[in-house]
C-alpha angles and dihedrals in degrees: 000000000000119000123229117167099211137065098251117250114255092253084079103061096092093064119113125233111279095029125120116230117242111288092001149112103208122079098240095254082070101089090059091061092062132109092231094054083052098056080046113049085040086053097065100053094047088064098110105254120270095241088120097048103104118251111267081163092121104038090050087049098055101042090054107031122020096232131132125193154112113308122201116177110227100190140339116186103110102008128354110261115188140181120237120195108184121214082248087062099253116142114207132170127234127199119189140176148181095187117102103231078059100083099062092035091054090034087062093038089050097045096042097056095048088049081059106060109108099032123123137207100069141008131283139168122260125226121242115207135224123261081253085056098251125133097226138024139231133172128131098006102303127100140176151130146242121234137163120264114233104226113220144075130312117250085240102064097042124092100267097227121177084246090050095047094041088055086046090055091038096055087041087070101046085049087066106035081072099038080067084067105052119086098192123165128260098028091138096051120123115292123161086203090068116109082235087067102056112075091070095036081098091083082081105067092099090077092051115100100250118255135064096339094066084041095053088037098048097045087045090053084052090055092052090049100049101033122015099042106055097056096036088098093062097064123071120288127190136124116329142187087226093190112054090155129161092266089046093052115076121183099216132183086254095057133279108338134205133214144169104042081187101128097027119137153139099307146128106300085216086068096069084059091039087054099040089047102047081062102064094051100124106124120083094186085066119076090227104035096256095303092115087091094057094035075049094057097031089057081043084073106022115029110222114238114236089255091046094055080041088057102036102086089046092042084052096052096041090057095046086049095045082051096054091036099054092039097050083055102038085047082058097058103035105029098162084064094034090107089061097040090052096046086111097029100087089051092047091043082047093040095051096052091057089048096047101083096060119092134204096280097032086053096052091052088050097054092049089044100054088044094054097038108034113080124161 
C-alpha cells in the first residue's frame, strides 16, 4: 500500500480505484492506510460522549426549521441524535453537534442520503431542508441536520429467516449500487471503521479478557495483515454505508431500510456485505454461521469477483475482530456507557468462533457455495 501522508481534499472523491489523484502519486484510499488517518480517526472516538451538553434540540429545530414538536433524545454518545413527532403526526429525526469532527461528518451524511432519494431496491431517509433550502445546518458551533424517520423493526429484533436475510443482502447490494453514483463531500475524513484502520488496531489488545477471544482476535488481525490488505486495493472502491449492521438495518412494510450514514466513506464496496454479513453469523452447523442467505442475495444484484469471494471470510472475521477490539477499549474509557458500546460485542465475539476454523481456500468454497445454493 501506497503511502500518502494526508487525508485527501473532497474534490477526489470522485476518483476510481486505481486512479492517481491529480498531481499525485497516491490512489485516493491511501490516505486511510497511514499512521496519521489512524490517531485521528481514533481521536475522535476517545472524546468523552455529549450526554452532559444541555438539549438545544428545540430551539435548533425552530430557527431552522420552523418547526415545533416533542422531542425525545435517542443516543448521545457520539452525536445527539433526537426524535421529533410533529402535531401533524410526522416523525423526523434531528442530529445535532457541537464537536468539530461533526461538520464533515454531518456535510457527507447529509449529502449521501440526499444523493440517495429516487433510488430503488431498498429504504432510506429523506432530508429535510432548512427554511433557507440547505441540507445541514451550522451556526455557533452547532450543526445538524433534519431527516425522516423509516417506520418499522430493527434487523435485530426480526426472525432472521433465510428469505429475510437474502432480501437484506439483496438490498445491500442496491444500496450500493447507488451509492456508486453519489459524489458527496468528506468521504476521505477520519473513520476508525475504515479497513485502513485495522492493521494497528492490534495496539488494543491490552484492553481484550484474556482467553480465547484475544486468541481468535489476534490470529484473525494477522489474517487481515498478511492476506487481505495487501490486495484490498485490487477490488472496487467507491462510497459505502460501512455499518449495515443489524440496528442499522429496519424491515419495513416498503422493502429493506437504512439508517445512520455515520461512519460512511470512500472504501471497498466488498466491505458493506463483509460487515452485514459478520453479523449474522449464529449457526454453527453452517460453514459460514447462516450468512450464506444474505452473501446469496447480495451476489442476486452485484456479482462478487473471484478476489472478492477469496476476501470476504477474512474481511468477516477482521470486522468482527475491529468491533470487539474498539468497544473493549472504548468501554475502558468510557465504563458508565460500556453497556451501550458492547450491544454488538458478544455476536461478533460469537460470530467470529464459528468462522475460525475456515481457511483461505475453505472460505472461499464456502462463499461460492453459498452464492450458487442458497435462493430465497
Amino acid at each position: 500500500m501506497g503511502a500518502c501522508s494526508d487525508v485527501l481534499p473532497d474534490e477526489e472523491v470522485g476518483q476510481r480505484n486505481g486512479s492517481t489523484a491529480a498531481g499525485r502519486d497516491c490512489p485516493p484510499y491511501a490516505a486511510a492506510f497511514t499512521e496519521a488517518y489512524f490517531r485521528a480517526a481514533g481521536a475522535i472516538l476517545a472524546v468523552r460522549p455529549a450526554s452532559s451538553e444541555s438539549d438545544i434540540s428545540a430551539t435548533l429545530l425552530k430557527r431552522h426549521y420552523g418547526l415545533t414538536g416533542l422531542i425525545a433524545t435517542l443516543s448521545s454518545e457520539v452525536e445527539r441524535t433526537a426524535e421529533v413527532n410533529l402535531s401533524d403526526g410526522r416523525r423526523l429525526i434531528l442530529k445535532t453537534s457541537t464537536r468539530p469532527e461533526a461538520v464533515d461528518s454531518f456535510r457527507f451524511q447529509s449529502a449521501t442520503i440526499a444523493g440517495l432519494e429516487g433510488a430503488e431496491g431498498f429504504v432510506a431517509p429523506e432530508v429535510v431542508p432548512t427554511t433557507s433550502g440547505a441540507s445541514m445546518f451550522e451556526q455557533e458551533g452547532v450543526c445538524g441536520y433534519l431527516q425522516t424517520r423509516i417506520e418499522g423493526m430493527p434487523l435485530h429484533q426480526a426472525k432472521p429467516t433465510g428469505d429475510l436475510l437474502f432480501r437484506t443482502g439483496s438490498a445491500l447490494a442496491q444500496l450500493d449500487v447507488a451509492l456508486d453514483r453519489v459524489s458527496v463531500p468528506a468521504a476521505h475524513r477520519p473513520v476508525l471503521w475504515h479497513v485502513g484502520c485495522w492493521s494497528r488496531l492490534k495496539e488494543l489488545e491490552q484492553y481484550l479478557p484474556s482467553g480465547t477471544v484475544a486468541s481468535s482476535v489476534r490470529v484473525a488481525m494477522d489474517e487481515y495483515a498478511k492476506f487481505v490488505e495487501p490486495q484490498i486495493s485490487d477490488v472496487a472502491w467507491q462510497v459505502t454505508h460501512n455499518d449495515p449492521s443489524p440496528f442499522n438495518v429496519m424491515v419495513t412494510n416498503q422493502g429493506i431500510g437504512f439508517i445512520d450514514f455515520g461512519d460512511g466513506c470512500w472504501g471497498p464496496r466488498i466491505q458493506d456485505l463483509a460487515i452485514a454479513a459478520s453479523h449474522v453469523v449464529n449457526d454453527a452447523t453452517l460453514p459460514l454461521g447462516g450468512s450464506e442467505h444474505l452473501i446469496a442475495g447480495y451476489a442476486s444484484v452485484i456479482t462478487l469477483s473471484a478476489l472478492e469471494a477469496r476476501l470476504l471470510v477474512g474481511l468477516m472475521r477482521a470486522r468482527q475482530s475491529a468491533l470487539i477490539l474498539i468497544n473493549y477499549w472504548r468501554s475502558h474509557l468510557f465504563p458508565a456507557d460500556a453497556q451501550y458500546i458492547k450491544k454488538n460485542v458478544a455476536r461478533a465475539e460469537h460470530g467470529l468462533s464459528i468462522l475460525r476454523p475456515l481457511g483461505v481456500a475453505s472460505g472461499e468454497a464456502a462463499v461460492q457455495a453459498a452464492m450458487s445454493s442458497f435462493q430465497p
